[in-house]
C-alpha positions in Angstrom: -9.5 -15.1 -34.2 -8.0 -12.0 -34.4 -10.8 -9.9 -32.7 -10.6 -12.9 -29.8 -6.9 -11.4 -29.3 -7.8 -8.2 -28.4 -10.5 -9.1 -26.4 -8.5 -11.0 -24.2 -6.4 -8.6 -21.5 -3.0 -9.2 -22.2 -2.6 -9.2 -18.2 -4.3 -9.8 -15.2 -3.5 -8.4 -12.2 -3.5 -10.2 -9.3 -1.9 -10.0 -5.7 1.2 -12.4 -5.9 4.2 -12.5 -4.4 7.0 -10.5 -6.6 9.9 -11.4 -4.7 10.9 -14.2 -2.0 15.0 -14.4 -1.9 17.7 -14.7 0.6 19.8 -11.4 -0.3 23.2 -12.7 -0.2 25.2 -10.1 1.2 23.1 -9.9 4.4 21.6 -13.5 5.0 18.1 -12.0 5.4 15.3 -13.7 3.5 13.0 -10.9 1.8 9.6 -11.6 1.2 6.7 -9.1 -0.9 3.8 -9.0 -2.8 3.4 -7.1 -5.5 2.0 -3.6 -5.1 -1.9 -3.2 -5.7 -4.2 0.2 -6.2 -6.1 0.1 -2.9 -7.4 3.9 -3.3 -8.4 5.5 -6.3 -9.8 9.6 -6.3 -11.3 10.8 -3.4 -12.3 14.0 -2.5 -9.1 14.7 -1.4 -7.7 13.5 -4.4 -5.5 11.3 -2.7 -4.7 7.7 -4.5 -2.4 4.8 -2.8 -0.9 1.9 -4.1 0.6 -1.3 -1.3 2.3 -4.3 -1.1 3.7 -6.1 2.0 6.8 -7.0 2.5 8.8 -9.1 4.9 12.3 -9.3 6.3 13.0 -12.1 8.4 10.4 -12.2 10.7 9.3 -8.3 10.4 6.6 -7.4 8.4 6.1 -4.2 6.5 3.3 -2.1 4.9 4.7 -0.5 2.4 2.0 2.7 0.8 3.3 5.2 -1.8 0.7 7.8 -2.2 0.3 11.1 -4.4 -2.3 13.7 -2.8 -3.3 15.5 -5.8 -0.4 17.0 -7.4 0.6 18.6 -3.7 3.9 18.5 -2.4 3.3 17.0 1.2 5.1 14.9 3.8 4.9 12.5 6.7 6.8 12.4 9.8 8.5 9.4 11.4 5.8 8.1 13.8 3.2 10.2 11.5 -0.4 8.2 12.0 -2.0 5.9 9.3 -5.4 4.9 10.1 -7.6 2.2 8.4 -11.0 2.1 9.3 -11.8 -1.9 8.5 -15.3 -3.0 8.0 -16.0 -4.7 11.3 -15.7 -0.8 12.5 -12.1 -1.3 14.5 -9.6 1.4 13.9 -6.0 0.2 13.0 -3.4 2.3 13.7 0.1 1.8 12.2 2.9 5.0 11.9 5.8 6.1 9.4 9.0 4.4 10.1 10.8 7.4 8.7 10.3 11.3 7.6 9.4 10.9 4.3 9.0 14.0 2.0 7.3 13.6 -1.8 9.3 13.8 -4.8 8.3 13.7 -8.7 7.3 10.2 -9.4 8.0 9.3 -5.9 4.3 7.8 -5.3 3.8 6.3 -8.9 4.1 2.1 -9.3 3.9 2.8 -13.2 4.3 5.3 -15.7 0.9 6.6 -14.4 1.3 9.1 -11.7 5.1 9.2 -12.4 5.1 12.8 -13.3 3.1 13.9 -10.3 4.5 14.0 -6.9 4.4 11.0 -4.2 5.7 9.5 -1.6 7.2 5.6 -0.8 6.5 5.2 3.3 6.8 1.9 5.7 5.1 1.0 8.2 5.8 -1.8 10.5 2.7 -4.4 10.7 2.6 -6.1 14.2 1.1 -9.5 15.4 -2.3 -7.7 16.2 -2.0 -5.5 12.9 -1.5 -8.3 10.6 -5.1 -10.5 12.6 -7.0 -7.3 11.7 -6.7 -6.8 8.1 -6.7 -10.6 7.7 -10.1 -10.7 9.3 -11.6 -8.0 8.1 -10.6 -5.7 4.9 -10.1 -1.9 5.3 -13.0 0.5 4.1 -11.3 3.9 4.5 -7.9 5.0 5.4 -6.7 8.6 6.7 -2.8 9.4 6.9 -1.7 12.0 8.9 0.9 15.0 6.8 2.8 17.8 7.4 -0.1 19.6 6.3 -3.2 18.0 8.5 -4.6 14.9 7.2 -5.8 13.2 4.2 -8.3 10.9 3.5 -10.2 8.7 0.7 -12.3 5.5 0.8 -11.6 2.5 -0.1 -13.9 0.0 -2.5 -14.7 -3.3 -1.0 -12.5 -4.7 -4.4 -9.5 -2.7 -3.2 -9.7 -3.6 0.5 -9.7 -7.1 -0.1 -6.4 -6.7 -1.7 -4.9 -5.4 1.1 -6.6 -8.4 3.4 -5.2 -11.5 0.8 -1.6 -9.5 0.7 -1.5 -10.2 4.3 -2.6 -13.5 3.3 0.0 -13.9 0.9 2.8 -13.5 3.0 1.9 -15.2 6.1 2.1 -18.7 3.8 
């Protein structure tokens, strides 16, 4: 019985929604899912973790990213592409300049040493059709430094696809 206990992984993770409140202080209802790995090491070294969120009726991608121990950054309007399987680029940009600090990419305690970045980017109507219909297989993201870029498993991109999902119910 004992053996069974360790076999068994203690948690499973699973796109859900983490929080889905109306924040009382502004009136506006706050919807997101909770943040999933959708790149792992690439050549660049460049790993990402999402979640969507919604506020009111605007919805956000929301990507914190570490590009292999570098200190980078992304400009307000600075490009994030996602090549999706059906072949159509999307095309969504940085709300804000964002700059990476220690820990500043990490979800966890893995990666929280390293440097990162949190960045939004607003989803529209189109935006939010596309990765529901088809999941992304490759994303580049444009820095203060060039570009980056990594693929993404089939397993990852789908998690990007039933986020969307998610918060559209």
């Amino acid at each position: 019985m004992l053996i069974l206990l360790f076999a068994i992984p203690l948690s499973l993770p699973a796109q859900t929604i983490s929080e889905n409140k109306k924040d009382e202080f502004t009136g506006q209802h706050i919807k997101r899912t909770t943040y999933e790995r959708f790149t792992s090491a690439s050549k660049q070294r460049l790993w990402g973790n999402a979640r969507i969120s919604q506020i009111d009726s605007l919805i956000y991608l929301e990507i914190k990213l570490q590009l292999g121990g570098n200190i980078f950054g992304v400009s307000k309007g600075g490009k994030v592409m996602f090549k999706l399987k059906n072949g159509t680029i999307l095309e969504v940009t940085s709300l804000s300049d964002e700059l990476s600090t220690i820990g500043g990419g990490a979800v966890d305690m893995l990666g929280s040493k390293n440097p990162g970045l949190h960045m939004q980017c607003l989803l529209t109507d189109t935006a939010i059709t596309l990765l529901k219909s088809s999941v992304p297989t490759k994303m580049r993201v444009y820095t203060t430094d060039g570009y980056a870029e990594a693929d993404i498993k089939e397993s990852f991109g789908e998690k990007i696809s039933k986020m969307v999902t998610l918060i559209k119910e």
